[in-house]
N, C-alpha and C positions, 0 to 999 in steps of 0.2 A: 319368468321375469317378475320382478317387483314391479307394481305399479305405484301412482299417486294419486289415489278418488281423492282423498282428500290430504290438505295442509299437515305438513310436518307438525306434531306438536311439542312443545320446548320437550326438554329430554331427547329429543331426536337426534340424529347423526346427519351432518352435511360433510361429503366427501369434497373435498381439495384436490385436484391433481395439479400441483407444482407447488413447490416452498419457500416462494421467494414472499419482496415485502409483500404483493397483494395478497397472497394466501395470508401471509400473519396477519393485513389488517382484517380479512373479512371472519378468520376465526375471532378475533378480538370481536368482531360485530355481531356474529353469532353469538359467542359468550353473554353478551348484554342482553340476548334476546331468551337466554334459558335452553339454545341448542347448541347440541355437542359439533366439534367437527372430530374430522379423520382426517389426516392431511399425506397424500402419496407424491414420493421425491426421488428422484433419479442420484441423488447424490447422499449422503447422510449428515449434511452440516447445512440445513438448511433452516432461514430465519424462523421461519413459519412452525418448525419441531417445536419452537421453544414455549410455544400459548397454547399447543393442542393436548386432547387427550390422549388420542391415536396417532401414531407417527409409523409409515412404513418405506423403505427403502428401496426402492427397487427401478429397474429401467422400465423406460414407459410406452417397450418395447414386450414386455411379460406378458403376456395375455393370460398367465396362470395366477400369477399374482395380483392381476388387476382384477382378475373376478371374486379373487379371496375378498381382496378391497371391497369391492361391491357390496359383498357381503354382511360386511360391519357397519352397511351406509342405507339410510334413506334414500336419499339426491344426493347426485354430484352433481359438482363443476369443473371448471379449470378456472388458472388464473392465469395462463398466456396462450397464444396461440399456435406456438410451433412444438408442435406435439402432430403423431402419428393420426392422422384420420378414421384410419382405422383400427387404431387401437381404441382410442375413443368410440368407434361404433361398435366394439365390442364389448365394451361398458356398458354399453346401453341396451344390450342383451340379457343384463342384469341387473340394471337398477336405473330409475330416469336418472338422463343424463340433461341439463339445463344451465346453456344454451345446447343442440346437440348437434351429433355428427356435419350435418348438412352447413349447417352455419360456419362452422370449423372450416369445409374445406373448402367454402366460399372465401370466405375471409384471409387463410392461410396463403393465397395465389393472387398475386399481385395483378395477374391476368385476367383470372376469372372474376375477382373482385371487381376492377375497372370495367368488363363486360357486364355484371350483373349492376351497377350504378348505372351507366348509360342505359341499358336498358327500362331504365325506370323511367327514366325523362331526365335527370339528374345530369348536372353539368360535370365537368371532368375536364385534366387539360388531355388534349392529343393524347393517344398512346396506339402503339404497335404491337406485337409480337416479335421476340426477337430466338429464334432457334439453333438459327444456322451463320456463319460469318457471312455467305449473301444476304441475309432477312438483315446483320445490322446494318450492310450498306445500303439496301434499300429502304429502310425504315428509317435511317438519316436522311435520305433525298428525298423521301415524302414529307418530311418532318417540316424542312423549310429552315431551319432556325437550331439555334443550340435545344439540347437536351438533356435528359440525366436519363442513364442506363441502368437499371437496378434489376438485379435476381427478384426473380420471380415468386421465391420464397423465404424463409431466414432470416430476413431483412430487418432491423430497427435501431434508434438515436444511429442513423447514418452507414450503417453497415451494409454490405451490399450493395453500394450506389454510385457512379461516378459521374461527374457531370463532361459531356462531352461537344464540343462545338465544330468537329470538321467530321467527314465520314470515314477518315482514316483513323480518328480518334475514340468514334464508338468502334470501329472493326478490332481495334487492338485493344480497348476496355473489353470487350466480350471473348475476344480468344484468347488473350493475356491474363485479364484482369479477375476475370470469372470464372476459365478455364471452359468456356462452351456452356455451361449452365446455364440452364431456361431461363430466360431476360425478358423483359420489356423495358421499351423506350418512350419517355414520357416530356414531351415537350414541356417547355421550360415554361414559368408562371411568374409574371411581373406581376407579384401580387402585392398588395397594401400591407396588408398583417399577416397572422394568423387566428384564424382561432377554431373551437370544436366545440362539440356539445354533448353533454354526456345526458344518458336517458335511461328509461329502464321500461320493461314490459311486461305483464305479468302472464299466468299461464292461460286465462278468461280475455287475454287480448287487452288490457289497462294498461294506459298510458300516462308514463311522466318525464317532465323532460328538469333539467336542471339550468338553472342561465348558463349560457357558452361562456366562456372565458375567455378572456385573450393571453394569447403563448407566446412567448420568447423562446428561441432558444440561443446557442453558442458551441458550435461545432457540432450542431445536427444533436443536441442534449438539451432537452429542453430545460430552461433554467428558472422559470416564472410564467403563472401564470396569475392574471389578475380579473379580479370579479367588483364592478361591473366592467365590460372593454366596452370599444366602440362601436359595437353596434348599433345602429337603429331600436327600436323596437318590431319596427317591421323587419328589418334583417333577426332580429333573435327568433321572433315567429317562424321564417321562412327557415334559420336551422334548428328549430324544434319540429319544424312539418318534415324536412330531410331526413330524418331520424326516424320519425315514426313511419315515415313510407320504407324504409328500408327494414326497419326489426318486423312492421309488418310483412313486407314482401318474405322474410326468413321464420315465419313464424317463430321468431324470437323471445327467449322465455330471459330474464335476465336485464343486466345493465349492461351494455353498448356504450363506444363510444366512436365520434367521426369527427374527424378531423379537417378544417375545412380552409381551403384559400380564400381569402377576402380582396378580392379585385380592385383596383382604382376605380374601378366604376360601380362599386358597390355589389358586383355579382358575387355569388357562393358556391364556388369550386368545389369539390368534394374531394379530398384527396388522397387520404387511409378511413377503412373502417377497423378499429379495436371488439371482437366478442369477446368483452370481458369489462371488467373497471378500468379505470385509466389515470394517469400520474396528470392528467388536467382537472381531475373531479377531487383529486384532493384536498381542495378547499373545502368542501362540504363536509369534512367531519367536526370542523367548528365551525360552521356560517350556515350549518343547514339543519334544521330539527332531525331532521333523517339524511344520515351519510351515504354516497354511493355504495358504499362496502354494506352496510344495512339495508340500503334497497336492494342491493343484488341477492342478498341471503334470504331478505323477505320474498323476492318472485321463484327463487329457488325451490326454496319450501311453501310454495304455494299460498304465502300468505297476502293479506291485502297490501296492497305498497302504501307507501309513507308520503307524504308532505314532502316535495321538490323543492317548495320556497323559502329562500336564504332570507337571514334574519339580518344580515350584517355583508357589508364588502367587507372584500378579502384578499389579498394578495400570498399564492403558497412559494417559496422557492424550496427548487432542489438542494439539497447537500450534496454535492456529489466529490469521487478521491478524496484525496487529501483533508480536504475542507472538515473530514468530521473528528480529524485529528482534534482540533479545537473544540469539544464538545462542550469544554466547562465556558467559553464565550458564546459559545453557542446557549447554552442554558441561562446565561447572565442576559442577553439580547432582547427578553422578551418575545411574546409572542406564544403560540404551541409547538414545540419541540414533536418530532416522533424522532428516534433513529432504528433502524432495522434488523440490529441486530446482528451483522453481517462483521466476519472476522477481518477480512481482507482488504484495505482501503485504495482497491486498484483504481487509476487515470481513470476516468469516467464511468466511472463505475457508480450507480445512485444509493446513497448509502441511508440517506432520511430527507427530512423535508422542515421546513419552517415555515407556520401559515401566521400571518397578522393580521387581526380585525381592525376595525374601522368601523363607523353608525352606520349605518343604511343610509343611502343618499339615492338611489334611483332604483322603487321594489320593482 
């Protein structure tokens, strides 16, 4: 197996495994940095082909192809999290893999996630197990109160999730709705906002965290998020120490992100962990001397991480379907454009993003 004593040096190869926008943006941030990527894609129309050197196609199911991959690569990563566990730890059989396996299939299980947060001290709402059609009737009677039912893997912008309020209604969400599919049941959160905080780690244990943002979304898609939000200063501290107790507890090589309930009462819920970049951190490619997508390539390749501190507020929204039809009002709006490259303008489907600056008003 490859190792990494030391820092990738520009010329070097950073493996991708997935080709969507995050892979395009982090090759894009590699590019700037003088390293090559490789980018591996289950499909062969993927955005991500279109900025790299190396492009390969295959399911990410291949274990033959994925050590070829290896092969052309210094480090990898990924840039989503539902991918095979152990296809990824057989990557790393062959070349570091950063974030790797273990993190993966912490993260990837909505179960084992909420167990390894609580376990830390970390707050959380309610949650159950949900296996069997009696685990979701009992899981609604301890519950007390409505809930949302969500698989336990697969799951994102809303997919996988039903919100239910009697226990006849999680019983036929889970044998109906999911077909028996490993579930948890996740008591309901009368929260204030949203918001999350993206971080990064290095592979000597260096910590940075980025301001959290506050998120909107609209139909479980998040549509904005805006830098600075309402937090306190002490609430941004306490979701910068949430983050590094967690990439710590994972020995965490990479950018993270967590996702977090903001309570009426000022508490901070934890509610998803992202191993990877995240569509909240996007502000940071114009509000931050160093992008998420540049920090993550830099802890990747083992180099020193970057400057966290935003130079400017920022507000980024989604483009999502339709909306990138209008691309040439889109380009007139001002602002930074990205779009993704993507052929398809499906219903919610995210297609690019629009960030607008502002002066600094609260560093």
């Amino acid at each position: 197996m490859k190792t990494l004593n030391k820092p990738v040096p520009p010329g070097g190869t950073i493996g991708i495994i997935g080709g969507g926008q995050l892979g395009r943006m982090l090759a894009l941030a590699a590019s700037r940095l003088g390293l090559k990527t490789a980018i591996y894609n289950d499909a062969p129309d993927a955005p991500a082909f279109q900025v790299t050197q190396i492009s390969v196609a295959a399911p990410y199911e291949d274990l033959d192809a994925l050590a070829r991959f290896a092969d052309a690569c210094d480090a990898v990563t990924f840039e989503f999290e539902n991918l095979p566990a152990h296809a990824i730890a057989h990557l790393g059989e062959h070349v570091p893999v950063r974030p790797g396996a273990h993190a993966l299939a912490v993260t990837q299980d909505r179960l084992s996630e909420k167990t390894f947060v609580e376990k830390l001290g970390l707050k959380t709402a309610p949650f159950f197990e949900v296996s069997s059609v009696a685990q979701a009737g009992e899981a609604f009677d301890r519950l007390a109160g409505r809930g949302i039912l969500k698989t336990r893997r697969f799951g994102y912008d809303g997919k996988g999730q039903a919100k239910v309020s009697s226990r006849d209604e999680a019983v036929k969400a889970f044998e109906e709705g999911f077909k028996g599919a490993p579930s948890i049941l996740e008591g309901f959160v009368d929260f204030s906002h949203e918001a999350s905080v993206v971080a990064a780690r290095g592979a000597g244990g260096a910590f940075a965290a980025y301001d959290p943002p506050e998120n909107e979304h609209e139909n479980h898609i998040l549509r904005r998020s805006t830098v600075p939000s309402r937090l306190s200063a002490g609430q941004a501290e306490e979701a910068k120490t949430i983050a590094r107790k967690i990439a710590d507890a994972l020995d965490y090589v990479g950018v993270l992100a967590v996702e977090l309930f903001v309570g009426h009462d000022g508490a901070l819920l934890v509610n998803e962990i992202a191993p990877r970049v995240h569509n909240t951190g996007h502000w940071t490619i114009e509000a931050c001397q160093c992008s998420q997508f540049e920090q993550h390539i830099r802890a990747v390749a083992g180099w020193p991480l970057g400057d966290p501190r935003r130079h400017a507020d920022a507000v980024m929204e989604n483009i999502i379907g339709a909306e990138a039809d209008a691309w040439e009002s889109l380009a007139k709006a001002g602002g930074a454009l990205h779009l993704y490259g993507k052929k398809e303008a499906r219903p919610g489907r995210k297609m690019g993003h629009l960030t607008r600056l502002k002066p600094l008003t609260k560093p």
